[in-house]
C-alpha positions as CSV (number, residue, x, y, z in Angstrom):
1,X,-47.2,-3.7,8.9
2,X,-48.2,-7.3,7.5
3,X,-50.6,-8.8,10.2
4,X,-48.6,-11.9,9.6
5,X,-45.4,-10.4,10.9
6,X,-44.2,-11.1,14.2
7,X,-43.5,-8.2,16.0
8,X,-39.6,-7.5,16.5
9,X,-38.5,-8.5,20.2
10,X,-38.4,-5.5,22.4
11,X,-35.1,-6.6,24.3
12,X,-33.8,-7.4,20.9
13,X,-34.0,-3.2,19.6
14,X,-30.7,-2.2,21.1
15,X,-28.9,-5.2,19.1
16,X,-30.4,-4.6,16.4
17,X,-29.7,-0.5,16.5
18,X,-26.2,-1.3,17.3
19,X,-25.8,-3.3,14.1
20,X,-27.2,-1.0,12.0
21,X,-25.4,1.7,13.4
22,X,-22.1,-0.4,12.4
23,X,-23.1,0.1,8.4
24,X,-24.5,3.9,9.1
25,X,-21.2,5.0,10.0
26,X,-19.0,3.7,7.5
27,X,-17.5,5.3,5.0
28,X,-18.8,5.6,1.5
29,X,-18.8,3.6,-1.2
30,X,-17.7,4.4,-5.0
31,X,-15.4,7.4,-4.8
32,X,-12.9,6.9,-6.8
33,X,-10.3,9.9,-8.1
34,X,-7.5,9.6,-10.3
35,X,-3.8,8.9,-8.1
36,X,-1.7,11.2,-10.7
37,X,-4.0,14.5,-9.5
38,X,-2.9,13.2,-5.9
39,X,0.5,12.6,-6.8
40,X,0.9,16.1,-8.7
41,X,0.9,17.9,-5.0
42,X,3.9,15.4,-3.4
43,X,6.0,14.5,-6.0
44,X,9.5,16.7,-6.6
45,X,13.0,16.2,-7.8
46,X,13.6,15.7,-4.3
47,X,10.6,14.2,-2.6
48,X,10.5,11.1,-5.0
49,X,7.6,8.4,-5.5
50,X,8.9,5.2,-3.1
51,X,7.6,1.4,-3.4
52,X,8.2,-0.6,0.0
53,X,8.6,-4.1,-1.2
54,X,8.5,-6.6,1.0
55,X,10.0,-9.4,-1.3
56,X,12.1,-8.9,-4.6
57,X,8.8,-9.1,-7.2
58,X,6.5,-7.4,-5.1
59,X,7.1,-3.8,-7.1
60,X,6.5,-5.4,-10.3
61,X,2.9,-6.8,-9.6
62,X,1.5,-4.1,-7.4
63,X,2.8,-1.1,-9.5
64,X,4.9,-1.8,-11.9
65,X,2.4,1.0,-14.3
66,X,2.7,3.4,-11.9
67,X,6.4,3.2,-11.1
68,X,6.8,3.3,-14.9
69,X,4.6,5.9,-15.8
70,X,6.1,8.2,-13.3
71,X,10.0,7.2,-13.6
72,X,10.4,6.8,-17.5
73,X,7.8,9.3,-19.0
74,X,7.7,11.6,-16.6
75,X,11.1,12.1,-15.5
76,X,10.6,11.9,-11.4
77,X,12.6,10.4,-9.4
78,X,10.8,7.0,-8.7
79,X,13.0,4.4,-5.6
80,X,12.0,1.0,-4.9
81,X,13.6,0.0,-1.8
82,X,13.2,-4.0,-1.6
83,X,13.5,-4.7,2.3
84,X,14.2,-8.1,2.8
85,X,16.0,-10.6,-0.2
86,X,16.5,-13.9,1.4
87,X,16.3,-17.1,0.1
88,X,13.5,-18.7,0.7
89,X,11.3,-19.8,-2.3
90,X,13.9,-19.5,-4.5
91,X,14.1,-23.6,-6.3
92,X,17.3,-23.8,-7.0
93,X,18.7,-26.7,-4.7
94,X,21.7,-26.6,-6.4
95,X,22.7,-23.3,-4.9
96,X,23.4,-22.3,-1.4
97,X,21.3,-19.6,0.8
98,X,23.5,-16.6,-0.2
99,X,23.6,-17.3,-3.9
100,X,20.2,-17.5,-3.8
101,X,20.0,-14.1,-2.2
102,X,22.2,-12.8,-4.8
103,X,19.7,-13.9,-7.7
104,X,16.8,-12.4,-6.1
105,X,18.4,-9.3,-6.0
106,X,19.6,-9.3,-9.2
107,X,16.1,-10.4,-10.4
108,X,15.2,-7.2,-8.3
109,X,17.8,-4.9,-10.1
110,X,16.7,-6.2,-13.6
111,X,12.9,-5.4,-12.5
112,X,14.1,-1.3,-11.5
113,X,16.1,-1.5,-14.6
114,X,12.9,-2.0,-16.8
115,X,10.9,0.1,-15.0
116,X,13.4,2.9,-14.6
117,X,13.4,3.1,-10.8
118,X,16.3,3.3,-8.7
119,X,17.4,0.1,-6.8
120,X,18.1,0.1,-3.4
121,X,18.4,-3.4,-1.0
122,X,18.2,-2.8,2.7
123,X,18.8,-6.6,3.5
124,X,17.1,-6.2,7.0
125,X,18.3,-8.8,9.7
126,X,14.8,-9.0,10.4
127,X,14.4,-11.5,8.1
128,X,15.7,-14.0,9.9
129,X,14.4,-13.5,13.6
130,X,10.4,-14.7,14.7
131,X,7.6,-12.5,13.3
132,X,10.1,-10.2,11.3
133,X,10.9,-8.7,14.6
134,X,13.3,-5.8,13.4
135,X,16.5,-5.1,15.3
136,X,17.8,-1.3,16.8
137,X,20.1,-1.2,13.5
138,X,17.0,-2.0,11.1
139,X,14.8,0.7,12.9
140,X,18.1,2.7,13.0
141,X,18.5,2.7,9.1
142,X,15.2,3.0,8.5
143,X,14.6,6.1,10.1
144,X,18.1,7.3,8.9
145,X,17.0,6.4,5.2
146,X,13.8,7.8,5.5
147,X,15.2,11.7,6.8
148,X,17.8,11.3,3.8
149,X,15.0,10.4,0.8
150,X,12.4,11.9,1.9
151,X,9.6,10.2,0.1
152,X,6.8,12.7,-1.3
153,X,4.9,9.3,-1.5
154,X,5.0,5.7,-0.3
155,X,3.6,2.6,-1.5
156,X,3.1,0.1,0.8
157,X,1.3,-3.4,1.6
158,X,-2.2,-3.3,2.8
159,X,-3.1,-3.5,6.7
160,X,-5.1,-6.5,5.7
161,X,-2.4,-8.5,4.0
162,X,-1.8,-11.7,5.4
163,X,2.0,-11.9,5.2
164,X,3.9,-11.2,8.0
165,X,7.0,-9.9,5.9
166,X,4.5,-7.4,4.4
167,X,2.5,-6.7,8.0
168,X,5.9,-5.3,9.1
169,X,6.7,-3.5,6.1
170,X,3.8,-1.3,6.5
171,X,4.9,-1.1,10.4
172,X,8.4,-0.1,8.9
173,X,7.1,2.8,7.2
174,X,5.4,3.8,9.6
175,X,8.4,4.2,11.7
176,X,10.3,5.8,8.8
177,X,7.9,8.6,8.9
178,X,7.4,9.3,12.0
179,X,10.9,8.8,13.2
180,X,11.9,11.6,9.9
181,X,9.1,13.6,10.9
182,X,7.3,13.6,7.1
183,X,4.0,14.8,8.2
184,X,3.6,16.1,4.3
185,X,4.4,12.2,2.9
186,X,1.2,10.7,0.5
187,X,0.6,7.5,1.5
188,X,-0.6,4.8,-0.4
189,X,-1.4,1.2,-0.3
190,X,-1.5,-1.0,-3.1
191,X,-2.9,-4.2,-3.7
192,X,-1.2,-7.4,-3.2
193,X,-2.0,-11.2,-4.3
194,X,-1.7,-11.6,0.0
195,X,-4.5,-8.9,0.7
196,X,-7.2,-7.1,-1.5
197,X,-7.6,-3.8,-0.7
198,X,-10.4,-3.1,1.7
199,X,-11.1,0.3,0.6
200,X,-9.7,1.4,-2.9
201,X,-10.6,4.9,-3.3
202,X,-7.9,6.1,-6.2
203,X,-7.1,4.0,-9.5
204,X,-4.2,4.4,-12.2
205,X,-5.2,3.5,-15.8
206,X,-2.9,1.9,-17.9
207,X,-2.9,0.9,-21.9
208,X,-1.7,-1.5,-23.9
209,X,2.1,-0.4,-23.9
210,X,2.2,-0.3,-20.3
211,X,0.9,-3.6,-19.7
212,X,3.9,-4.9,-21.5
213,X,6.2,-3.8,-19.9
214,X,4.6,-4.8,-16.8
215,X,4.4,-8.0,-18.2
216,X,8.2,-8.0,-18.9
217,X,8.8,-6.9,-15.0
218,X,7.3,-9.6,-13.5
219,X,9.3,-12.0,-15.7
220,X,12.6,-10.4,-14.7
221,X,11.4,-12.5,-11.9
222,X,12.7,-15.9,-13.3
223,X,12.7,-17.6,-9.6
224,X,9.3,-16.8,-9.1
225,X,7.6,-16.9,-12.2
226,X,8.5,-21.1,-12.3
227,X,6.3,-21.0,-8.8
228,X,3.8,-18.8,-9.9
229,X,3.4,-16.8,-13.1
230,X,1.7,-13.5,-11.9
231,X,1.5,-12.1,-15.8
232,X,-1.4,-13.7,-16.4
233,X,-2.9,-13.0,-13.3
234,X,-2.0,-9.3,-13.2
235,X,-3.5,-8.9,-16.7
236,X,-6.5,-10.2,-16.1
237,X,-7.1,-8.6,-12.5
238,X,-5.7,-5.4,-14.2
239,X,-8.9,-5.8,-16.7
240,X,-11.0,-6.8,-14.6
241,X,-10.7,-3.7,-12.2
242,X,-10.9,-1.3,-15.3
243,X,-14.5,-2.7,-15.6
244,X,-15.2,-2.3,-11.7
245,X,-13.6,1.1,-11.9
246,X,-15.9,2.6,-14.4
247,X,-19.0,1.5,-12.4
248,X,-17.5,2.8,-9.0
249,X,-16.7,6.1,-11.0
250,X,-20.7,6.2,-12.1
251,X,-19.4,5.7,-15.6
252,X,-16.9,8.6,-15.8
253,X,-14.1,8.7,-18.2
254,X,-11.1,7.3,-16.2
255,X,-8.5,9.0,-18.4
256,X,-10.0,12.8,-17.5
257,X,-7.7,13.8,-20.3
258,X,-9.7,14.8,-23.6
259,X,-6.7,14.2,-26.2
260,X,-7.0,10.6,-24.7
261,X,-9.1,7.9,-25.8
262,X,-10.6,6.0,-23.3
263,X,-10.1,2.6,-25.3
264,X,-6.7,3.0,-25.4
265,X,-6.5,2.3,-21.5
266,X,-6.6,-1.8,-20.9
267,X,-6.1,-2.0,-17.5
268,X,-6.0,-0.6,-14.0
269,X,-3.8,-0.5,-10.8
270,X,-6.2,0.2,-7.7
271,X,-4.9,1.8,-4.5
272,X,-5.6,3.3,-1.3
273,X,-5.0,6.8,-0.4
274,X,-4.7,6.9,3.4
275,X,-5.7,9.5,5.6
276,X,-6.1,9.4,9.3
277,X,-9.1,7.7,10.8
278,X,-9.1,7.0,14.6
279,X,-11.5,3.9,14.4
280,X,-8.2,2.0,12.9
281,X,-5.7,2.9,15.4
282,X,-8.0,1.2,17.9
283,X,-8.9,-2.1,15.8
284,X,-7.1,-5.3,16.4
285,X,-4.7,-5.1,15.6
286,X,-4.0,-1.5,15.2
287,X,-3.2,0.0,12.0
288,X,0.3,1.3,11.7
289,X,-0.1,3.6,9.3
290,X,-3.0,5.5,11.1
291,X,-0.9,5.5,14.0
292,X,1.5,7.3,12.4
293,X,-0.4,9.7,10.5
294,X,-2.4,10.7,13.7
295,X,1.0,11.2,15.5
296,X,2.3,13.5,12.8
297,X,-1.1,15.0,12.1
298,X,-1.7,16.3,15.8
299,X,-4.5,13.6,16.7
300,X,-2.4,11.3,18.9
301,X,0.2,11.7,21.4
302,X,3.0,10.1,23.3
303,X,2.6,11.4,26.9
304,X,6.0,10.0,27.9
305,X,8.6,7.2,26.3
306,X,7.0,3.9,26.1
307,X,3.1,4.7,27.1
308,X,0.3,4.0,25.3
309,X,-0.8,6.4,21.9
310,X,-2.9,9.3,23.4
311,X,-5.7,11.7,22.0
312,X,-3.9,14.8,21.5
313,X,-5.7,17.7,23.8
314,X,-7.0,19.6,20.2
315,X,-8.4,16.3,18.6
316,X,-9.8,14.7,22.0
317,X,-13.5,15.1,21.8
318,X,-13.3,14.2,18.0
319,X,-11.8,11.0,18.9
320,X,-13.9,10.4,21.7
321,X,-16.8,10.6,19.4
322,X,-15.0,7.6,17.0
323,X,-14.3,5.9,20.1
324,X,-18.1,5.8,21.0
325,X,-19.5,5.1,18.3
C-alpha cells in the first residue's frame, strides 16, 4: 500500500462490499448469438413470428429486417398485430379523429404489405382511458387472440421504454401468454427510439437490399415521417450497431454462413432474448414479461385469485438466493 494512502474507513467496508457486490452479480457482458438459430426452434406454419406494435410505424423501425427476412424469403407466417391506431400525432387538421384513425391504419396495412406480414388492428379502448388502462373486453381479446395464434415468438417494447402505450404493450403480452398458457413462446424485445435496449444479447444482420426496403416501410408511414423521418435514423443506428456488434462478438463473422460475405451485411437489428430472471420481477416496477415467464416456467405462483406472485415450492430457495443478494 502507498504510505500516502489513507486507509479505507472501517464502518465504510460493508458499503463498500455491497456496491461491489451489485456489479459481481450481474450478468455478462458481450454475448451475443445470432436471432435466426433462436428462431429456428419456435417458428412453424402454425406458431408464426408476431410484432406487438404499440403505434402504426412501430414494426417498420424496430424490425422491419426481421419481419421481412422471415415473411418474404422464408415463407413463415410472420403477423403484426398493431394495438392501438388512434389519432393522435397525425397533422392533418383538416380531418376529423376517425379519419385520422383510418389513415394510420392504412399507413399500417401498406407497411405489412411491403414487408409481407399479415395485418391485423385490435383498436384497444385502452387508448382512450388514463395510463392505457385496458378494459375486461381488451384483456378478453387478448387472451382469446393469443390461444387462437399462437405466437412461436413475440416481439415486444423494451421494459425500459419510456412510453406508456408501449409499457402496456409489453404488460399485454404478458397476459396473452399466460392467459393462453404458451410456456414454449420466444420472447423478444426489440429496440425502440423510446428505450434502448438494456441488455441486447441476439442481433439480425441485414444487407444492402434489406435496408431498402426497410427504408421504404417506414415511409409507408406518410403521417409520421413529416414529424419525424426515422430512415435516416434507422440507417445510421442500423450501422452503427453492426460496428458494436462485431466487437461484442470478439470479432466473429456475424453472418456464420460461409457462402456469405460478410460485407454484404450493412446493418443490424439488436434484440433481447428473454428468459426468466427473478431479480426483475421484484424491481420497480416489476417486469411483466419475467412475471410471466416465471409463472409459466414453474418459478412463481398464484396462491389464490388476486394475491401477490409467489415462489413456487420447487424454485423457492433459488429465488430466495436472488432475493438476497
Amino acid at each position: 500500500m502507498d504510505h500516502n494512502t489513507t486507509p479505507v474507513p472501517a464502518d465504510c467496508r460493508p458499503a463498500i462490499d455491497q456496491i461491489l457486490s451489485a456489479v459481481r452479480d450481474c450478468c455478462t457482458h458481450g454475448h451475443l448469438v445470432d436471432v435466426r438459430d433462436s428462431l429456428r426452434a419456435v417458428l412453424r406454419p402454425d406458431r408464426p413470428l408476431v410484432m406487438l406494435c404499440p403505434h402504426a410505424d412501430d414494426g417498420a423501425i424496430t424490425a422491419a429486417c426481421l419481419l421481412h427476412e422471415y415473411a418474404v424469403r422464408r415463407g413463415l407466417p410472420v403477423v403484426e398485430v398493431l394495438l392501438f391506431a388512434g389519432e393522435r400525432n397525425v397533422a392533418a387538421p383538416w380531418l376529423n379523429d376517425q379519419k385520422k384513425i383510418t389513415v394510420r391504419e392504412g399507413e399500417f396495412r401498406l407497411e405489412c404489405n411491403v414487408l409481407g406480414a399479415e395485418a391485423v388492428c385490435w383498436n384497444l379502448e385502452s387508448y382512450n382511458r388514463p395510463g392505457y388502462e385496458p378494459t375486461e373486453a381488451d384483456i378478453a381479446k387478448v387472451i382469446d387472440w393469443f390461444a387462437r395464434r399462437r405466437p412461436g415468438a413475440l416481439i415486444v417494447p423494451p421494459a425500459n421504454d419510456a412510453h406508456m402505450a408501449h409499457r402496456m404493450t409489453r404488460a399485454l403480452a404478458a397476459i396473452g401468454l399466460v392467459g393462453a398458457r404458451l410456456h414454449d413462446a420466444l420472447v423478444l424485445s426489440g429496440w425502440t427510439p423510446w428505450g434502448p435496449l438494456p441488455q441486447p444479447n441476439a442481433y439480425f444482420s441485414y444487407d444492402g437490399e434489406a435496408e431498402r426496403t426497410k427504408e421504404w416501410a417506414i415511409h409507408c408511414h406518410a403521417s409520421q415521417v413529416l414529424l419525424t423521418d426515422y430512415t435516416q435514423y434507422c440507417s445510421h443506428l442500423g450501422r452503427a450497431y453492426a460496428a458494436l456488434t462485431r466487437e461484442w462478438a470478439e470479432g466473429h463473422s456475424l453472418t456464420g454462413r460461409a457462402h456469405r460475405k460478410e460485407d454484404r451485411f450493412v446493418g443490424v437489428e439488436l434484440f433481447q432474448i428473454e428468459s426468466f430472471d427473478a431479480a426483475r420481477c421484484r424491481s420497480t416496477p416489476p417486469d411483466p414479461i419475467h412475471l410471466a415467464l416465471g409463472i409459466l416456467g414453474g418459478h412463481l405462483a398464484l396462491d389464490e385469485p388476486g394475491s401477490c406472485l409467489t415462489p413456487s415450492a420447487t424454485n423457492h430457495a433459488e429465488t430466495v438466493a436472488v432475493a438476497t443478494v
